[in-house]
Backbone bond lengths (Angstrom), bond angles and torsions (degrees), N, CA, C in turn:
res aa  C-N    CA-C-N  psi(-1)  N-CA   C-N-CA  omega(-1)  CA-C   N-CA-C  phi
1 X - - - 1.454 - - 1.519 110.31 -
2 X 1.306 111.80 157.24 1.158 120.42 -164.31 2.068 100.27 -93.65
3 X 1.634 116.50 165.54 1.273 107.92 -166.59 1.777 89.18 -104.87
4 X 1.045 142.65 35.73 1.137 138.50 -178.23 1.825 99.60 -84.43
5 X 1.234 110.15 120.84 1.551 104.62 -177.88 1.641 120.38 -69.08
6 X 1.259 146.12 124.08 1.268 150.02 -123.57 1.454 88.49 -113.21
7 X 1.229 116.57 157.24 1.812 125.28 161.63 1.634 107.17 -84.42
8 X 1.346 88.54 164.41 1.955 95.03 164.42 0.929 109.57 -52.33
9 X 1.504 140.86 -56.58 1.588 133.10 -173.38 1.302 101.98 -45.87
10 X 1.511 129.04 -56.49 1.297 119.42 -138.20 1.554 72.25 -73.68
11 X 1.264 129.79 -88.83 1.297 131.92 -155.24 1.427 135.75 -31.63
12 X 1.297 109.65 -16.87 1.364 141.16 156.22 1.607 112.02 -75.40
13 X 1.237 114.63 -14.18 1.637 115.69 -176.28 1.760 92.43 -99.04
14 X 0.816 92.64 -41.64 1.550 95.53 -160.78 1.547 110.17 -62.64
15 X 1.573 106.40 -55.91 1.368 116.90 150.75 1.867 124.44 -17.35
16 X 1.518 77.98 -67.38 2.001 83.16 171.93 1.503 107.79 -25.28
17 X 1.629 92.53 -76.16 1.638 119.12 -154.22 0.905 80.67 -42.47
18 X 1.575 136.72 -78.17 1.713 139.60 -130.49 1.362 103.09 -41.19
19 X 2.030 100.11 -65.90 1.516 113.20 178.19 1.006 123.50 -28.00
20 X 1.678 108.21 -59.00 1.669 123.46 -159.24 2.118 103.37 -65.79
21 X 1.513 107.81 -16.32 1.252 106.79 -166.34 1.749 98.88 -97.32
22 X 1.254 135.79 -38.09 1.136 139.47 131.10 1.139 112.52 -11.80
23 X 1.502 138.33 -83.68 1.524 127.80 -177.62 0.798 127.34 -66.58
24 X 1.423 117.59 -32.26 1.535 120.19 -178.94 1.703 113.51 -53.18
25 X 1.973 112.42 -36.97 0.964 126.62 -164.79 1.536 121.19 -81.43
26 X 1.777 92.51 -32.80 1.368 81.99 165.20 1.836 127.22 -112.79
27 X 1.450 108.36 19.73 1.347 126.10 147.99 1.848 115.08 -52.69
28 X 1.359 94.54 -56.87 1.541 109.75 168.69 1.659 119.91 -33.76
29 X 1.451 99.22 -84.51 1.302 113.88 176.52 1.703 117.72 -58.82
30 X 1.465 115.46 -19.95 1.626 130.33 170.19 1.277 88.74 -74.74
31 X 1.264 155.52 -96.11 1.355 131.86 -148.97 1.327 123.49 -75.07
32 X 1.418 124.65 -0.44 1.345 123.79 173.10 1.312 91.25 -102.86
33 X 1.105 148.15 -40.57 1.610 129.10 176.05 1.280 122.99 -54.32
34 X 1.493 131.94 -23.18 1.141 136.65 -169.76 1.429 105.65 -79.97
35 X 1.622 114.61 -16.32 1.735 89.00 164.63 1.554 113.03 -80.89
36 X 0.910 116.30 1.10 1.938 115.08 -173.53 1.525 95.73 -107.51
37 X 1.500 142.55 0.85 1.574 135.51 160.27 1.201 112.93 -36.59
38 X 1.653 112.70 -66.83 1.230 126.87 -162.39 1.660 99.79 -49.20
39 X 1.457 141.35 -80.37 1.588 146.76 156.63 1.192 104.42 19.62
40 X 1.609 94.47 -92.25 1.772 126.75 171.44 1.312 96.35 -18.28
41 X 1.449 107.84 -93.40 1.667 122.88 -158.62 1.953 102.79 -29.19
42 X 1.300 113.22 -54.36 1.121 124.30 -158.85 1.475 101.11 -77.22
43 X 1.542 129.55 -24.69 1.466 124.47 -153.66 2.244 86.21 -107.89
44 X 1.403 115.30 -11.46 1.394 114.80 -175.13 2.030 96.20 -76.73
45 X 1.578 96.53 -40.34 1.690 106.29 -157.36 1.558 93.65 -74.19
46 X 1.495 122.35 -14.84 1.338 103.30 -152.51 1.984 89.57 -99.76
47 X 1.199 115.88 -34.26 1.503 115.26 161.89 1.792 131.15 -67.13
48 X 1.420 74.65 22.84 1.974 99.68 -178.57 1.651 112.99 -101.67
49 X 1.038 162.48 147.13 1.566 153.64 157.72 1.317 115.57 -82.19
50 X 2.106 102.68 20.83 1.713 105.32 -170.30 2.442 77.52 -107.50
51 X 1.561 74.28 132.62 2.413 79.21 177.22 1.472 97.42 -116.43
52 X 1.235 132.67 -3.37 1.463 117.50 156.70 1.390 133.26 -136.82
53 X 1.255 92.18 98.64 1.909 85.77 -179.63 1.520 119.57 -88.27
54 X 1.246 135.87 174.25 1.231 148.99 160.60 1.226 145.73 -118.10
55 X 1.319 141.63 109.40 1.692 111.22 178.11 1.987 104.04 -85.28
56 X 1.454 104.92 160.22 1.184 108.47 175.47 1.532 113.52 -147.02
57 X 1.496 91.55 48.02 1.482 112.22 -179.88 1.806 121.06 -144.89
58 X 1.104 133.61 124.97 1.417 110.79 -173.20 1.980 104.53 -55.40
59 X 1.251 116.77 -31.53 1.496 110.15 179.74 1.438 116.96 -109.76
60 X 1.022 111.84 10.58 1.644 117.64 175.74 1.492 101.64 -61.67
61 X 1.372 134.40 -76.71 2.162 110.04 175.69 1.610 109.76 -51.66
62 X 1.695 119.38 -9.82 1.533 80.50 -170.70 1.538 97.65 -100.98
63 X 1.651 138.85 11.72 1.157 132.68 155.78 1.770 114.37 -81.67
64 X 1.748 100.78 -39.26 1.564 89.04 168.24 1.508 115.17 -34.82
65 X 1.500 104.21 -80.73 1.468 119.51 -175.16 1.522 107.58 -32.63
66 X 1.165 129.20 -9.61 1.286 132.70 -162.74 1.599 99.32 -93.98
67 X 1.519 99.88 -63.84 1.553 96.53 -157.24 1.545 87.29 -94.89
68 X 1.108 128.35 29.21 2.281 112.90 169.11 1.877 73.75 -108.35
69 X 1.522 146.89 -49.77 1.020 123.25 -174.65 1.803 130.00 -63.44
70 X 1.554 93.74 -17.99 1.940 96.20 158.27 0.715 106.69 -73.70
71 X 1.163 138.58 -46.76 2.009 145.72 -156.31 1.850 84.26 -52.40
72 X 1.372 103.07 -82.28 1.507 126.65 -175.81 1.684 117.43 -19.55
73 X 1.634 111.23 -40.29 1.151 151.64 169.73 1.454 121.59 -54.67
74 X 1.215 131.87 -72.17 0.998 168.76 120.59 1.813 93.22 12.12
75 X 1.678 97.56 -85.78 1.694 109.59 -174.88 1.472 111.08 -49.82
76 X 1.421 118.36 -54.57 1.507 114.29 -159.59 1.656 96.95 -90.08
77 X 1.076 134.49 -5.86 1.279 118.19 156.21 1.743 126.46 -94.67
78 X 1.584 105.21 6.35 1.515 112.49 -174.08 1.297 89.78 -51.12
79 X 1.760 137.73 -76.73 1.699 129.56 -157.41 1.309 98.84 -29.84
80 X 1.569 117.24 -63.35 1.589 99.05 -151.10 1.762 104.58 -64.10
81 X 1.281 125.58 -34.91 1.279 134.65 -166.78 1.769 105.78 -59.55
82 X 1.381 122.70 -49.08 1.377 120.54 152.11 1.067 113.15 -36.55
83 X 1.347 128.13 -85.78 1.355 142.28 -160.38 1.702 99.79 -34.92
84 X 1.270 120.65 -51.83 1.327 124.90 -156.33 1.547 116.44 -81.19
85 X 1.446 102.19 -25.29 1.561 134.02 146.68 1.259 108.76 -15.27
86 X 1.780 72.87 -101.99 1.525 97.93 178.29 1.778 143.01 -45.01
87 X 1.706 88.53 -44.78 1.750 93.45 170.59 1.874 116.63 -60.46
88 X 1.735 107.89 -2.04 1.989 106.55 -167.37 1.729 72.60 -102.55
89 X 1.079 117.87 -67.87 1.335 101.84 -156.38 1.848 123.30 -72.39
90 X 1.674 114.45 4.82 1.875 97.59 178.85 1.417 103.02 -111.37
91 X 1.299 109.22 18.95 1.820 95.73 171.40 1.991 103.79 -73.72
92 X 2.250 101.12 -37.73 1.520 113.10 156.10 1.603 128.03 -17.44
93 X 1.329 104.43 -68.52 1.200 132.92 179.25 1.484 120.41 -42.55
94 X 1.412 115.22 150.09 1.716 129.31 165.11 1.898 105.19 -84.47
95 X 1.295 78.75 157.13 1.781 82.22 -179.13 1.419 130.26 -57.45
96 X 1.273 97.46 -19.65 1.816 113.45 169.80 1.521 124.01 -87.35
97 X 1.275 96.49 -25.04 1.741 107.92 171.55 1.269 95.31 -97.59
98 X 1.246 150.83 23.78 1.522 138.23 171.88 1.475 99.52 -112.71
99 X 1.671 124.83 -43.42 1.136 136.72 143.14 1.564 124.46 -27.74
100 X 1.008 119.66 -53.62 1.270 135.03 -164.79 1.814 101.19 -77.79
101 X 1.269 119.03 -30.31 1.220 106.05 -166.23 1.932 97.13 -121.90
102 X 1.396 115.14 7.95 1.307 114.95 144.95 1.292 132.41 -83.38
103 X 1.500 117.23 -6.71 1.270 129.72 -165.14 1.916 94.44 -96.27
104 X 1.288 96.66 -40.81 1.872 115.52 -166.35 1.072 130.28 -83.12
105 X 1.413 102.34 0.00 1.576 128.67 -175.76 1.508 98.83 -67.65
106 X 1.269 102.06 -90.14 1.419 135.99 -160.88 1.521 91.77 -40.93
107 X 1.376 118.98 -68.47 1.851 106.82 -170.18 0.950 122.35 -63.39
108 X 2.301 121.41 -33.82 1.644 108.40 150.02 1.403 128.95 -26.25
109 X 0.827 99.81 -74.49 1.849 102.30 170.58 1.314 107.09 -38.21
110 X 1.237 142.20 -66.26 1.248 130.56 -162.24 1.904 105.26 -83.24
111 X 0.944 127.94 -16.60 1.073 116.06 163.27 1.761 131.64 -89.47
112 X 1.387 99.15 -2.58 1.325 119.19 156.33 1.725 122.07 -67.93
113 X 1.498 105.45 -50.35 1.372 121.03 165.45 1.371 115.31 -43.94
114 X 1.451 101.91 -75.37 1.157 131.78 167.77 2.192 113.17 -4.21
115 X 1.739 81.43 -72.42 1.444 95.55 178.96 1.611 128.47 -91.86
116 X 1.127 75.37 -9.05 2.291 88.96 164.35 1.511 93.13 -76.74
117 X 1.144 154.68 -60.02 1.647 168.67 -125.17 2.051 86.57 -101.95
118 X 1.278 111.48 -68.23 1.316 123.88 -172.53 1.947 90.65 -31.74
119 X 1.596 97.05 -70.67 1.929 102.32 -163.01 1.429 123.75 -63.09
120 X 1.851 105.43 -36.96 1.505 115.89 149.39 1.872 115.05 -38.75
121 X 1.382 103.56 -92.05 1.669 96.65 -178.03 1.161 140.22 -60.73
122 X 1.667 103.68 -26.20 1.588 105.72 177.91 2.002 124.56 -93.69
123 X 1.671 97.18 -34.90 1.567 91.78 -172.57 1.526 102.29 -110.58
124 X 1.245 123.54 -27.21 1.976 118.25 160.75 1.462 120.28 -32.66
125 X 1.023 115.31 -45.90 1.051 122.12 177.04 1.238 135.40 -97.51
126 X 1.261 112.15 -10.99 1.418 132.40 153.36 1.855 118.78 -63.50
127 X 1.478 108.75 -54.81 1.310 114.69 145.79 1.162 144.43 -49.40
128 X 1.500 119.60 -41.88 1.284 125.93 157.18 1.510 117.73 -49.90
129 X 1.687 110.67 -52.11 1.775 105.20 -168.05 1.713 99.03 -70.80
130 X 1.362 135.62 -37.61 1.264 119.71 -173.13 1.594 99.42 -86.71
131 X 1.194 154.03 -8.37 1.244 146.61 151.43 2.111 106.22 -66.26
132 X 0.944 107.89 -57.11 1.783 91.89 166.44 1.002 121.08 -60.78
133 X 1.522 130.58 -29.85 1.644 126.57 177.92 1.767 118.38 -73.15
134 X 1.315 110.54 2.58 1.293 108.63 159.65 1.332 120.73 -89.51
135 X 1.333 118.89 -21.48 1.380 108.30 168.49 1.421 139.73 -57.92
136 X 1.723 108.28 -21.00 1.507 112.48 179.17 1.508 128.03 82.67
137 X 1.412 87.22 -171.50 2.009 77.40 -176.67 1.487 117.31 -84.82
138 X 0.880 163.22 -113.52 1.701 165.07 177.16 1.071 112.71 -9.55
139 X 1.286 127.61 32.37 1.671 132.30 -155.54 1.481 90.28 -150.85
140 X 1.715 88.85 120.67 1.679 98.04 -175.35 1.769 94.60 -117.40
141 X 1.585 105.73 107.17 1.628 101.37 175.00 1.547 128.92 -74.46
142 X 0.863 128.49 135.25 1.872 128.35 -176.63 0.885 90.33 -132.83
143 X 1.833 112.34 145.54 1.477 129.30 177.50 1.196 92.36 -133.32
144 X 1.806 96.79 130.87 1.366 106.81 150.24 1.810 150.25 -29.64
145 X 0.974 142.69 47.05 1.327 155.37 -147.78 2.162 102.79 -1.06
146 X 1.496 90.34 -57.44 1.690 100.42 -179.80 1.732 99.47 -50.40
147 X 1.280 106.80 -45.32 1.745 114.39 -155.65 1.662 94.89 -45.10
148 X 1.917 89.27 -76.12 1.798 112.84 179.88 1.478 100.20 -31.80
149 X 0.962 126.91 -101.87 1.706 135.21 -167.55 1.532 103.61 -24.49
150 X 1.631 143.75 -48.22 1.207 131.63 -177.38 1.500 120.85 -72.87
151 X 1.504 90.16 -0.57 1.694 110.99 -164.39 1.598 96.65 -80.98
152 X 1.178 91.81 -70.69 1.619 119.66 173.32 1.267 110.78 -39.47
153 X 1.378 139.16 -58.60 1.508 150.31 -173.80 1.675 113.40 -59.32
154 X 1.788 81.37 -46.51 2.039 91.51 -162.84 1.617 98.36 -83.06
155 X 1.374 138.22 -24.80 1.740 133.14 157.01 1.325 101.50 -90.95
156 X 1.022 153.95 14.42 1.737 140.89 135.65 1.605 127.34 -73.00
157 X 1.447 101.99 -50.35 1.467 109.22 -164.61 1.697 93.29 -74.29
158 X 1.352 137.09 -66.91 1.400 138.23 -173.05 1.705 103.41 -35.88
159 X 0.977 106.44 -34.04 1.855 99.35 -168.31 1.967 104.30 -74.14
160 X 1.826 95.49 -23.36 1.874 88.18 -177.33 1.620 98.50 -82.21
161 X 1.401 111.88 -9.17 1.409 90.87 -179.84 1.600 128.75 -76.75
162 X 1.614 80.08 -42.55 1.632 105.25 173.65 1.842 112.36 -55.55
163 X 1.251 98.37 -24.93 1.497 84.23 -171.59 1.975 109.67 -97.87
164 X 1.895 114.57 14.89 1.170 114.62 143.97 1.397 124.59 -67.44
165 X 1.242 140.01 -34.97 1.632 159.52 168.97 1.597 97.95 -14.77
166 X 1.208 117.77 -72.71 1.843 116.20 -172.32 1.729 100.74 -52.02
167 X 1.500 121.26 -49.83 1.373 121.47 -166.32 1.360 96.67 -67.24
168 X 1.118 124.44 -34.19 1.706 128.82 -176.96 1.159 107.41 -58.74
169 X 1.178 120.86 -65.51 1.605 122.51 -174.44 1.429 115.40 -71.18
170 X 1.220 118.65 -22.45 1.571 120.15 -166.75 2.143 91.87 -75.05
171 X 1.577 109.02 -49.39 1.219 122.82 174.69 1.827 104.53 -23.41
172 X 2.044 96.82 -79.12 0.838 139.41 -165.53 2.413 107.50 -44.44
173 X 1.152 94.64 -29.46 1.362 110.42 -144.81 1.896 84.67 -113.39
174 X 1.657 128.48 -23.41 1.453 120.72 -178.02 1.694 100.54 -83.36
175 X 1.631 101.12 -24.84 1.596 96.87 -174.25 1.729 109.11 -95.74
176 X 1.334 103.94 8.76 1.206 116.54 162.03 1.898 105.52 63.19
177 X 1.460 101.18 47.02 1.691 109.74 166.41 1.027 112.44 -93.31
178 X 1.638 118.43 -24.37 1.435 124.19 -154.97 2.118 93.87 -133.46
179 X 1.318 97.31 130.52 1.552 96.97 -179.03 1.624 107.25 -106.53
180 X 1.096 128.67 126.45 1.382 115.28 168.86 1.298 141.63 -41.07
181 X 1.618 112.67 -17.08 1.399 116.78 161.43 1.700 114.93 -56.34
182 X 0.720 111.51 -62.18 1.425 119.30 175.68 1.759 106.82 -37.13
183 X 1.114 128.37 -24.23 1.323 136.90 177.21 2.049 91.23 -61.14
184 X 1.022 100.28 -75.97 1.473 116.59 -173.80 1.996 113.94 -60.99
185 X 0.843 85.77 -9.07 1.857 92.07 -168.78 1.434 84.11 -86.81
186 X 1.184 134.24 -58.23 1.804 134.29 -151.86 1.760 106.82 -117.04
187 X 1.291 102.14 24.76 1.780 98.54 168.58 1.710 110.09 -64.96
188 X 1.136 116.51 -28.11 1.362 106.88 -167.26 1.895 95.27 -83.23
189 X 1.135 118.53 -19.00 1.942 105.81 170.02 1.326 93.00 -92.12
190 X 1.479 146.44 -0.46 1.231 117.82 175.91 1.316 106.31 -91.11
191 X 1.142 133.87 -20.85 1.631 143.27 150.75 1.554 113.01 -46.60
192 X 1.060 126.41 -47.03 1.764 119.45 158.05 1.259 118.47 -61.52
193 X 1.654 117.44 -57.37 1.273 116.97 159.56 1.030 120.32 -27.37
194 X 1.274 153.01 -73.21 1.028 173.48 -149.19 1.668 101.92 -69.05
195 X 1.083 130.61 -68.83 1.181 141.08 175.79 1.762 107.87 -61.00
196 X 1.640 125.86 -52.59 1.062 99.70 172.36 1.838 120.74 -72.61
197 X 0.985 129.06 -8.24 1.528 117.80 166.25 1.850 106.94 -85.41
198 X 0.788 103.84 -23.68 1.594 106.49 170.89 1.998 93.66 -62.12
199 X 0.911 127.50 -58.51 1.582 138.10 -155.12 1.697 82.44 -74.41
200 X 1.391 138.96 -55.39 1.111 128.70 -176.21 1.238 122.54 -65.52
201 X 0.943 104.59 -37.87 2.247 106.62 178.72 1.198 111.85 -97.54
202 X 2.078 125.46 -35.52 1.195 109.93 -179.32 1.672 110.17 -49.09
203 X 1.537 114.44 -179.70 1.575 126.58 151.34 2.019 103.33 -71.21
204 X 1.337 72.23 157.14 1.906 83.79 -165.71 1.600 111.72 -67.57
205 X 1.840 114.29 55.93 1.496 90.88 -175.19 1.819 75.04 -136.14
206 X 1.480 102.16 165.55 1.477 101.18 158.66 1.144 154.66 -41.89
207 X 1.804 97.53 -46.58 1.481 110.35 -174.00 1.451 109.80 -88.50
208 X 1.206 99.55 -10.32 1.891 102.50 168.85 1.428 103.54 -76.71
209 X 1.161 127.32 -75.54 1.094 120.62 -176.91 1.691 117.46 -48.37
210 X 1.445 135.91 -20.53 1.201 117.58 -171.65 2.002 93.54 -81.57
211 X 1.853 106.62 -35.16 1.355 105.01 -174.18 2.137 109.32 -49.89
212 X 1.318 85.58 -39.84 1.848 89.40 -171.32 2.015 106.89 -59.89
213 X 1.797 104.65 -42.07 1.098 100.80 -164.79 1.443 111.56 -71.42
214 X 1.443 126.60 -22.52 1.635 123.00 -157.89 1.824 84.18 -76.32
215 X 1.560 123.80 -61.31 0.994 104.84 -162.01 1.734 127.21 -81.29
216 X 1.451 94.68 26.52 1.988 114.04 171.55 1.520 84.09 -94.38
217 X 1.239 128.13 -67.40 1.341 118.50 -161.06 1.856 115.32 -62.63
218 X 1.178 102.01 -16.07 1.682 100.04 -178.26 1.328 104.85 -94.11
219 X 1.419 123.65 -9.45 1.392 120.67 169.90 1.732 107.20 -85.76
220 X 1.462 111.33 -27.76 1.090 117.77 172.21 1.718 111.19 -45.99
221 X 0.991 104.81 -44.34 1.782 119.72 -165.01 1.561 105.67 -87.27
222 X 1.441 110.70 -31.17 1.496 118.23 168.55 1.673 98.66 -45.11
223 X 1.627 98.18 -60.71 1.909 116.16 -164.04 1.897 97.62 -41.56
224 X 1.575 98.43 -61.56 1.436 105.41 -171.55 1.684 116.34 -48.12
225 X 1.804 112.96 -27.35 1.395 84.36 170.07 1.183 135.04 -113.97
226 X 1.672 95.82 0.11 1.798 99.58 154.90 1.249 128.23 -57.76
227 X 1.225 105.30 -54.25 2.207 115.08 169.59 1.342 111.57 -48.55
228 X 1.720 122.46 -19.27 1.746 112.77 174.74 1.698 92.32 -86.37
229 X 0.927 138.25 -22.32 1.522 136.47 -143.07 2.008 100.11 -104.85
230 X 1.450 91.26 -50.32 1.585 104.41 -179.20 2.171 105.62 -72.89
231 X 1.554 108.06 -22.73 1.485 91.98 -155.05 1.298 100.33 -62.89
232 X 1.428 88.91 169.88 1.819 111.60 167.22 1.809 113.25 -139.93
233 X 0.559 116.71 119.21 1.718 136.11 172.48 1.822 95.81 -34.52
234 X 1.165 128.92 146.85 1.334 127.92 160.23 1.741 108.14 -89.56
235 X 1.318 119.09 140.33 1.649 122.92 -167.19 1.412 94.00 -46.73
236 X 1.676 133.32 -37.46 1.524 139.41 -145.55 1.691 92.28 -70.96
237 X 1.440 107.03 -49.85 1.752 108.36 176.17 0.771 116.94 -61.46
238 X 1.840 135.44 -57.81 1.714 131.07 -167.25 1.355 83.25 -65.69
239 X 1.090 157.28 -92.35 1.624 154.44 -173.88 1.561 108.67 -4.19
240 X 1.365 111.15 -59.20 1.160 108.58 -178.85 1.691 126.23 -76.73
241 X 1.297 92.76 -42.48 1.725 101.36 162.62 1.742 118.20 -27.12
242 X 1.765 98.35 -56.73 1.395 111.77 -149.96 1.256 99.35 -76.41
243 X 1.336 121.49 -21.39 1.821 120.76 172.67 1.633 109.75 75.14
244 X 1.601 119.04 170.30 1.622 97.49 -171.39 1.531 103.29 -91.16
245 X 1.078 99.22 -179.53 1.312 115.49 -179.90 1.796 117.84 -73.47
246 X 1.883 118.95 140.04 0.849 119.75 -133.76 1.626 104.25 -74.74
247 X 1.211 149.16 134.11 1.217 169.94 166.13 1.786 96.97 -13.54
248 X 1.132 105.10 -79.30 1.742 133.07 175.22 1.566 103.88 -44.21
249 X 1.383 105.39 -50.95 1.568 105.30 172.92 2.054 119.58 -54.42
250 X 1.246 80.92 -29.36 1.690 71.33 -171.34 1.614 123.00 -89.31
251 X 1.332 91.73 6.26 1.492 99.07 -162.94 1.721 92.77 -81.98
């Protein structure tokens, strides 16, 4: 792109396009994914320790199938959705912040994956077996089809977010906005923190939410030692640090 500074119209046009290429793209992949739901749906339930589900709605599977094919949507069109992001907002940008968020792209994404996959295989099912083991013996559990799937989505998706936090701060902490002291000054609210977004995204029981909060707060501590490792001083501090030059010296 060219450095000619653009008007509101243009930038407002451009905007359009971006959007319009965004939906269009994942309209695309939304109606061609919905013949592969049915698979999915069945190959997510069967890596579950839940063996009978139910619908108890005439449209309860056909909204499941609905919103696991946005979910689906959503993911395999994230690249282009960055990309399209990114190309409106770094013409904005200084040459170091254009840098900075070409470098941060690519592993967002994969550390998004990363931690959607982490809450899917590792704590779903961890929740699930001690949420069925309260039922006991003569107790045959069935889940609602809608229930399971929002179950699955709402402790999966929060864990890919949480696990942007280290790239955030490391970002945050090379351009020197964020100092690593501050990591250590407010650990004891990132321990509430932690627990109240655990209470907001987990499912409404305790042990979900304490499972979501320990590993918010250990990513928390991840953040704290990337931001010591990534910081950089702003020139205004080492400048100021170094103080002027000595009186006696200049003579």
């Amino acid at each position: 792109m060219n450095d000619r500074e653009m008007t509101l119209t243009e930038h407002l046009t451009e905007l359009r396009n971006r959007l319009f290429v965004i939906l269009g793209a994942v309209a695309v992949v939304f109606l061609v994914g919905f013949f592969f739901t049915r698979p999915v749906l069945h190959w997510i339930i069967q890596h579950t320790p839940v063996h009978h589900v139910i619908v108890t709605g005439v449209t309860e599977a056909f909204f499941a199938l609905i919103k696991l094919d946005f979910a689906m949507a959503l993911i395999l069109t994230s690249p282009l959705i960055l990309y399209e992001v990114a190309s409106f907002i770094l013409p904005g940008l200084t040459p170091v912040e254009r840098h900075v968020v070409g470098v941060v792209v690519g592993p967002g994404l994969v550390l998004f994956l990363v931690g959607t996959a982490a809450g899917y295989f590792v704590f779903v099912p961890i929740v699930l077996h001690v949420m069925l083991s309260f039922t006991g013996h003569g107790i045959q559990p069935m889940w609602r089809l809608g229930s399971l799937l929002s179950f699955i989505i709402d402790l999966s998706v929060p864990f890919g977010i949480v696990a942007e936090l280290p790239l955030v701060s490391g970002v945050l902490a090379h351009l020197g906005l964020v100092q690593p002291i501050m990591f250590r000054r407010y650990r004891r609210y990132a321990i509430l923190l932690a627990f109240f977004i655990a209470a907001i995204l987990a499912p409404p029981d305790a042990l979900s939410m304490t499972l979501m909060a320990i590993p918010i707060y250990l990513v928390y501590e991840i953040s704290a030692l990337v931001a010591r490792l990534a910081y950089k001083a702003p020139a205004t501090t080492v400048a100021a640090t170094s103080g002027p030059p000595d009186a006696e010296g200049t003579r």
